[in-house]
C-alpha positions as CSV (number, residue, x, y, z in Angstrom):
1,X,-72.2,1.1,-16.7
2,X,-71.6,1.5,-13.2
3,X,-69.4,-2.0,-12.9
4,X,-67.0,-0.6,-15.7
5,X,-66.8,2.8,-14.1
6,X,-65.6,1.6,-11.2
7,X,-63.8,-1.1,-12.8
8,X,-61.5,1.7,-14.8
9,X,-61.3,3.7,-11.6
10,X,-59.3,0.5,-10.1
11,X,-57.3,-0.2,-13.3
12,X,-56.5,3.8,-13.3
13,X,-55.0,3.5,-9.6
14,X,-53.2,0.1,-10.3
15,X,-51.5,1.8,-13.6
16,X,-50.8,4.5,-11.3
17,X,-49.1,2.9,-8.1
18,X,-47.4,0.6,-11.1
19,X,-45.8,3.6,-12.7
20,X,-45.0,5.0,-9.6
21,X,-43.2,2.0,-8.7
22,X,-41.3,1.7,-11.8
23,X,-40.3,5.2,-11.2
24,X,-39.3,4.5,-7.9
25,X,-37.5,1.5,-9.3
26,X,-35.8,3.1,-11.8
27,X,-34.9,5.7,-9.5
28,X,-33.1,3.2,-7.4
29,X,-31.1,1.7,-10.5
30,X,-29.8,4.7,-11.3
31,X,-28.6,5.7,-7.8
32,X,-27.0,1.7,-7.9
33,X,-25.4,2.5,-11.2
34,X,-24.0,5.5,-10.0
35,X,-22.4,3.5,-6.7
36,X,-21.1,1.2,-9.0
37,X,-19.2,3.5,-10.9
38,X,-18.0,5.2,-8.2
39,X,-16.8,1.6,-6.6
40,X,-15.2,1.3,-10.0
41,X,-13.2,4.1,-9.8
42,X,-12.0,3.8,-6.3
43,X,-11.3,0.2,-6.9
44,X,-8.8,1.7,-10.1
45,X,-7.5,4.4,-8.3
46,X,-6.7,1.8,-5.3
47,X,-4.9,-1.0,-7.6
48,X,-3.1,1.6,-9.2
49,X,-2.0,2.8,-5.8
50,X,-1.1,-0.4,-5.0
51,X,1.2,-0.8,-7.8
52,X,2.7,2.2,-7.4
53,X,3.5,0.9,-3.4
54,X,4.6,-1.8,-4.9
55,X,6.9,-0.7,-7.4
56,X,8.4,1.4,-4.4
57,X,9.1,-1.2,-2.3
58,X,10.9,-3.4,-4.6
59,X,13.2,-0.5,-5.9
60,X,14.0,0.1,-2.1
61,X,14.9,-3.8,-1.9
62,X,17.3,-3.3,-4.3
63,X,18.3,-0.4,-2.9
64,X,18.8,-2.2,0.4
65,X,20.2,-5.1,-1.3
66,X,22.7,-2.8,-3.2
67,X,24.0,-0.9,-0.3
68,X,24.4,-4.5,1.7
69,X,26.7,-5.5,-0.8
70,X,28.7,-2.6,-0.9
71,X,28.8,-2.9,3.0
72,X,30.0,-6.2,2.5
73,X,32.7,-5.6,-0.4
74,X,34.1,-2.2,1.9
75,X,34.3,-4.2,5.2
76,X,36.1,-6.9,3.1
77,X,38.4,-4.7,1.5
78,X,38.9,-3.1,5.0
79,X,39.7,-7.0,6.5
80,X,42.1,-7.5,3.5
81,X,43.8,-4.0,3.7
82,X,44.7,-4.6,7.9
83,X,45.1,-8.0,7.7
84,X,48.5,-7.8,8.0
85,X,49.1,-5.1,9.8
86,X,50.6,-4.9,13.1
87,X,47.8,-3.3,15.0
88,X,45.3,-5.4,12.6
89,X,43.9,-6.9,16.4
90,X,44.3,-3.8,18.5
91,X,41.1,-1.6,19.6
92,X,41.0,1.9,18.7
93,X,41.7,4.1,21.6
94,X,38.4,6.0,22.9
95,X,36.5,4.1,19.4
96,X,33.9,3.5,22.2
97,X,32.9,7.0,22.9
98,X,32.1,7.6,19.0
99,X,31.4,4.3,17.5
100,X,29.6,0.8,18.9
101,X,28.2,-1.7,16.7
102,X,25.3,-3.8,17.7
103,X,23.1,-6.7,16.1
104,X,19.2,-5.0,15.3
105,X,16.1,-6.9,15.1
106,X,16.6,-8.1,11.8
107,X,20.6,-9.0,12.8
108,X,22.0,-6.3,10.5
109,X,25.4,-4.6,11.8
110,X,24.0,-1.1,12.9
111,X,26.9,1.5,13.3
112,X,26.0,4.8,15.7
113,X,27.9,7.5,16.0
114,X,27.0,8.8,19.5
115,X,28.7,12.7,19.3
């Protein structure tokens, strides 16, 4: 009687360090579950951002694009308009005081107005 006294004693403190571990475990799940969802929704809210960035960038291309070729169209018209003109190939007086152009980085005609 002794032998399965002591026998159930061990079984009752296996069972009980097996459900503590399970608790433990599930514990542990839960809290990984929760992480994941939270990943989840960072992840969504990051693509989302993403798009967003993207969307903006390629409206300011065209933008850019847009405003290139109505540089271009104005400067022609401006060529076209003086081309025959008299003073077509004469620099404005004191033009450098107010207005210079220069090539930028990306070698698109900048124009500053230094007053």
């Amino acid at each position: 009687m002794a032998v399965v006294f002591i026998d159930n004693c061990l079984t009752t403190r296996k069972l009980k360090a097996a459900l503590a571990e399970k608790a433990s475990v599930a514990q542990q799940l839960t809290q990984a579950i929760s992480v994941n969802q939270s990943m989840e929704q960072t992840v969504a809210y990051l693509e989302a951002v993403a798009a967003r960035e993207r969307l903006a960038a390629e409206q300011a291309a065209q933008q850019r694009k847009q405003w290139e070729a109505n540089a271009t169209q104005a400067r022609q018209q401006i060529d076209k308009d003086i081309a025959n003109a008299e003073c077509a190939d004469l620099p404005i007086p004191g033009a450098d005081r107010w207005v210079y152009y220069h090539q930028n980085a990306g070698g698109d005609a900048i124009q500053n107005q230094t007053d």
